[in-house]
BAKOL-465856 format. One line per 3 residues: number of its first residue (from 1); for each residue x negated, y, z of N, C-alpha, C, CB. Coordinates in steps of 0.2 Angstrom, whole numbers, plus 2048, in hexadecimal, padded with zeros to 3 digits. Glycine has a CB too. Layout:
REM residues N
NUM) X:Y:Z:X:Y:Z:X:Y:Z:X:Y:Z ~ ...
//
This chain:
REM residues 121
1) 504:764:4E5:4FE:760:4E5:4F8:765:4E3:4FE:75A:4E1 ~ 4F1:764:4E7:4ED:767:4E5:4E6:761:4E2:4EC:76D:4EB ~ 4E1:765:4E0:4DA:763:4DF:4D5:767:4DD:4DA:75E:4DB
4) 4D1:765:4E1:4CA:767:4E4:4C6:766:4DE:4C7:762:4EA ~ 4C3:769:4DA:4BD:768:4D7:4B7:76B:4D6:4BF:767:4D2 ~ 4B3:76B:4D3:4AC:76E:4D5:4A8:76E:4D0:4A9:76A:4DA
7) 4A7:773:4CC:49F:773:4C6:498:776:4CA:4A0:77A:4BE ~ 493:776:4C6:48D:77A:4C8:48F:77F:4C5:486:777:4C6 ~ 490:780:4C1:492:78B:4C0:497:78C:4C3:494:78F:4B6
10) 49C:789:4C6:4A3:78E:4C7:4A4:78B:4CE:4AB:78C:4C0 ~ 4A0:786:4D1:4A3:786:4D7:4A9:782:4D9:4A4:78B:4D8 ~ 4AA:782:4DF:4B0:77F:4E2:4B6:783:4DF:4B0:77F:4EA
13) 4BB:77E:4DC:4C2:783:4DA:4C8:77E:4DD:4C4:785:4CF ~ 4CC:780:4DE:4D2:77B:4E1:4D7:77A:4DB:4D6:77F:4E6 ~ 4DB:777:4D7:4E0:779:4D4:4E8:777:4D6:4DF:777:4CF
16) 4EC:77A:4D3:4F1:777:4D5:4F7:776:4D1:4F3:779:4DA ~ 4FF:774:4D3:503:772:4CE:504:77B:4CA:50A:76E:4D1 ~ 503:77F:4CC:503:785:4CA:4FF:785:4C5:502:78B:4CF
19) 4FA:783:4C5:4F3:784:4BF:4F4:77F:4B9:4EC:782:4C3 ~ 4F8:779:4BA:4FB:773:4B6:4FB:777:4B0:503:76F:4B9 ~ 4F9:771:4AC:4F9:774:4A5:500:76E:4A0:4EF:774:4A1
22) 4FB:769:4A0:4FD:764:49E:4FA:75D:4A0:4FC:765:499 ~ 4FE:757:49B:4FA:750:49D:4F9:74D:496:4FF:74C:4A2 ~ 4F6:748:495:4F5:744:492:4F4:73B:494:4F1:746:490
25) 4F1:737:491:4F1:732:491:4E7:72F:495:4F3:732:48A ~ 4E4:735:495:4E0:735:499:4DC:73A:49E:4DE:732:496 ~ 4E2:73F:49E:4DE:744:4A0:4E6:749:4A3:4D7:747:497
28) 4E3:74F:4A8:4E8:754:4A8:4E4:759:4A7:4EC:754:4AE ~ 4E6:760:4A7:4E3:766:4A5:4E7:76B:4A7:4E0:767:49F ~ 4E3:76F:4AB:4E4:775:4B0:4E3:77A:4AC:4E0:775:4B7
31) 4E4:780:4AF:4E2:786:4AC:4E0:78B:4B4:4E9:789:4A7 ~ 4DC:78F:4B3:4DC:794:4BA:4D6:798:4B6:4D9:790:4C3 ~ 4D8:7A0:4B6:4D5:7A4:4B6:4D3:7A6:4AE:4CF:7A3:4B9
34) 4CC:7A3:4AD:4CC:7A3:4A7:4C8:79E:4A4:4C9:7A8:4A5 ~ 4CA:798:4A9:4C8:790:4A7:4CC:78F:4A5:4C6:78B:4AC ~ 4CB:786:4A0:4CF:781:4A2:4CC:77A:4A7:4D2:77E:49C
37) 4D0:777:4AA:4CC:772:4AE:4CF:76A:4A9:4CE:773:4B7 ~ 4CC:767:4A6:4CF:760:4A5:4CB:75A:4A9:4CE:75E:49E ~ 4D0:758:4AD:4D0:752:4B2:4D2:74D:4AE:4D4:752:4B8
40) 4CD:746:4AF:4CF:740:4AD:4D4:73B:4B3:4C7:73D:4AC ~ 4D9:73B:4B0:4DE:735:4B6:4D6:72D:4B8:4E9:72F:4AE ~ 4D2:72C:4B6:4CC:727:4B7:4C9:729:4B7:4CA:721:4B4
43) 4C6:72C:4BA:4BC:730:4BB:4B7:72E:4B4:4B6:72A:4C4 ~ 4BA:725:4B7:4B5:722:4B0:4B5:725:4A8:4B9:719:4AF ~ 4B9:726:4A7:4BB:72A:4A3:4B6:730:4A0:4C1:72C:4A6
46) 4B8:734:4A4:4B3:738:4A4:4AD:73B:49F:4B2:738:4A8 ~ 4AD:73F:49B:4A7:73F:495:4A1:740:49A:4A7:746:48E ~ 49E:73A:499:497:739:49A:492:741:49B:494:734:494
49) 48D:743:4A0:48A:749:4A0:484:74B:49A:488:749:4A7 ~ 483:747:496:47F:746:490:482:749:48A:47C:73F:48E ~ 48A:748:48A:48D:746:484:491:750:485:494:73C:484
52) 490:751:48B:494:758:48C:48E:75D:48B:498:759:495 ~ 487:75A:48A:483:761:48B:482:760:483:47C:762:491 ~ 483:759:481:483:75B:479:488:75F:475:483:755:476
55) 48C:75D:477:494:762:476:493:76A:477:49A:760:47D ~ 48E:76B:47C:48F:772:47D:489:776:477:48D:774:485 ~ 487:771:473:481:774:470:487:777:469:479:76D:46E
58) 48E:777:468:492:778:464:494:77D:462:495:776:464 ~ 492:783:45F:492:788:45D:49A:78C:458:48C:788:459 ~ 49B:787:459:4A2:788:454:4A8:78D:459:4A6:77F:451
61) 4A9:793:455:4AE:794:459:4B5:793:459:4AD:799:45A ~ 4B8:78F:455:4BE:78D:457:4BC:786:45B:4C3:78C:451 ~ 4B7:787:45D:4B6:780:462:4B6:780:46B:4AE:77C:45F
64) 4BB:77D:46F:4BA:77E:474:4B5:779:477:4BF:77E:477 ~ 4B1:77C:47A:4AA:778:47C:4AC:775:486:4A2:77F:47C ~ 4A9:76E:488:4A8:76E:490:4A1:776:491:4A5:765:493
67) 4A4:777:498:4A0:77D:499:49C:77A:49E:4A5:784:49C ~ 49F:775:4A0:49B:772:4A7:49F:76C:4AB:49A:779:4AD ~ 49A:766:4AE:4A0:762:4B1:4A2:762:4B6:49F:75E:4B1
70) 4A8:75F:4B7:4AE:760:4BB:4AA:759:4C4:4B9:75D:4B4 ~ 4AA:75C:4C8:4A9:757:4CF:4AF:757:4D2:4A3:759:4D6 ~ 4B1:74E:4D4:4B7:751:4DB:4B3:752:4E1:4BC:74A:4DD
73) 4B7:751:4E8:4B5:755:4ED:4AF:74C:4F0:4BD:759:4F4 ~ 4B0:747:4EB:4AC:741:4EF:4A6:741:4E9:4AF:739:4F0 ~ 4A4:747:4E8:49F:747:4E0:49E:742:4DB:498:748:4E1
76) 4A4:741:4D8:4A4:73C:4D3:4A8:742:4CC:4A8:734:4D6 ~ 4A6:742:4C6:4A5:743:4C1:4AE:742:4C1:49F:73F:4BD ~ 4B1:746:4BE:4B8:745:4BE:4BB:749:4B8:4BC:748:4C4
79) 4B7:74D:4B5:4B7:751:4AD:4B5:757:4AC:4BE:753:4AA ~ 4B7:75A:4A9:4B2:761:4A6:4B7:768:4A7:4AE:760:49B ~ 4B3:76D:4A8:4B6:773:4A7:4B6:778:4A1:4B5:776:4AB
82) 4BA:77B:49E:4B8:77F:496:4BD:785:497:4BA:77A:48F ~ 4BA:788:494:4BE:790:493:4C6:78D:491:4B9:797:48A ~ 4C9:793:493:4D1:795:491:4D3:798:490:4D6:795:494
85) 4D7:796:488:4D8:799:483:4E2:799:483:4D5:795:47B ~ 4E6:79F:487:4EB:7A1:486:4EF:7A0:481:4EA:7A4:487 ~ 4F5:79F:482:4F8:79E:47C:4F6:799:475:4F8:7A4:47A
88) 4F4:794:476:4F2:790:472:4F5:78A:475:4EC:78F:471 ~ 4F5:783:470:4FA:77E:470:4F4:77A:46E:500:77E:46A ~ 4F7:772:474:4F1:76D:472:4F1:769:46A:4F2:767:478
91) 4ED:76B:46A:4EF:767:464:4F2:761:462:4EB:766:461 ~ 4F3:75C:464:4F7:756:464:4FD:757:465:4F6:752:467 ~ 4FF:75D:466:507:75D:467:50A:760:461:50A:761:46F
94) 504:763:45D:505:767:455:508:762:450:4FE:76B:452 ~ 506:75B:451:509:756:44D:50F:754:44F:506:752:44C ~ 513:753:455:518:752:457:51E:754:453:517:755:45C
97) 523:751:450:529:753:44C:52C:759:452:52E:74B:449 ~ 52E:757:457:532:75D:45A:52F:760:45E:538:75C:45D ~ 526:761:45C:523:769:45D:526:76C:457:519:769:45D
100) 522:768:451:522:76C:44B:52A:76F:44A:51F:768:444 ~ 52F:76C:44C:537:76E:44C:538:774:44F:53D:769:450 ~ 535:774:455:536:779:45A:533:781:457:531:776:462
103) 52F:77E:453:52A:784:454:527:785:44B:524:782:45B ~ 52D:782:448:52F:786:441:527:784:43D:530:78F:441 ~ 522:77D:43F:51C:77D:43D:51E:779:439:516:77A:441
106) 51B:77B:432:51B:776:42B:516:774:42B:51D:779:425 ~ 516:76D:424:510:76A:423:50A:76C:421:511:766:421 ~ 50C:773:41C:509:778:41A:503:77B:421:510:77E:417
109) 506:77D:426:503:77D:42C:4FC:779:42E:508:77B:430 ~ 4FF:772:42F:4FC:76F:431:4F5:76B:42D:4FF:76D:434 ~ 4F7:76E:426:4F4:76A:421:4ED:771:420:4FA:767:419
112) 4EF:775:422:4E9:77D:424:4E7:77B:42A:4ED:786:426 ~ 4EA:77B:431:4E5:777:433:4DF:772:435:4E5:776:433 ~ 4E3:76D:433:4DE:769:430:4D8:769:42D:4E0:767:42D
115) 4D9:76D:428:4D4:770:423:4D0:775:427:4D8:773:41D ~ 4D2:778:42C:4CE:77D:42E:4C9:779:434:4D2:785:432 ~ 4CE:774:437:4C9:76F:43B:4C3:76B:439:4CD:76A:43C
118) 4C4:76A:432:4BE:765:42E:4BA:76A:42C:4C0:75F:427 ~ 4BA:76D:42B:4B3:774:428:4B2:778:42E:4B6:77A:422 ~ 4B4:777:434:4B1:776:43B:4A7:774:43B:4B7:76D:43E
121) 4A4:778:43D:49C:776:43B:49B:776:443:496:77C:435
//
């Protein structure tokens, strides 16, 4: 399966199941190059174009910012695009009893985390 999407900086990109990253509950996210692409499963969805250029005003660098918004090929608003950061884990799957099993995370872990998340500026 492929799809067509489109920013004003980056242009037309195609993605495909090769570029598949993951899914969620409202959204999937691609990876290509040195993007990520997150697609909303509802357009509607989609973070509004006010609330993404507020977002980009965010300086923090453990923070991944939208870079720009995502068009389908009937130009409607379908999600944003943001740098890709290799080798990282979404975060919601860091609370997961058999992430944390798999992968020897203690609560000690996550409780640093956390803490590095809220002193986040």
């Amino acid at each position: 399966m492929t799809k067509t999407v489109s920013s004003p900086k980056l242009g037309k990109v195609t993605l495909t199941d090769k570029e598949y990253l993951d899914a969620g509950g409202e959204a999937s996210v691609y990876a290509k190059g040195q993007y990520a692409y997150k697609i909303y499963h509802k357009p509607t969805a989609s973070i509004p174009e006010g609330k993404i250029s507020e977002l980009q005003a965010i300086s923090a660098k453990n923070v991944l910012i939208p870079l720009d918004i995502l068009w389908d090929t009937k130009n409607k608003q379908v999600g944003y695009v943001m740098a890709y950061k290799s080798q990282t884990v979404p975060l919601p799957r860091l609370f997961t009893k058999s992430f944390k099993n798999r992968n020897n995370v203690s609560t000690k872990d996550i409780v640093g985390l956390v803490t590095n998340i809220q002193k986040t500026e």
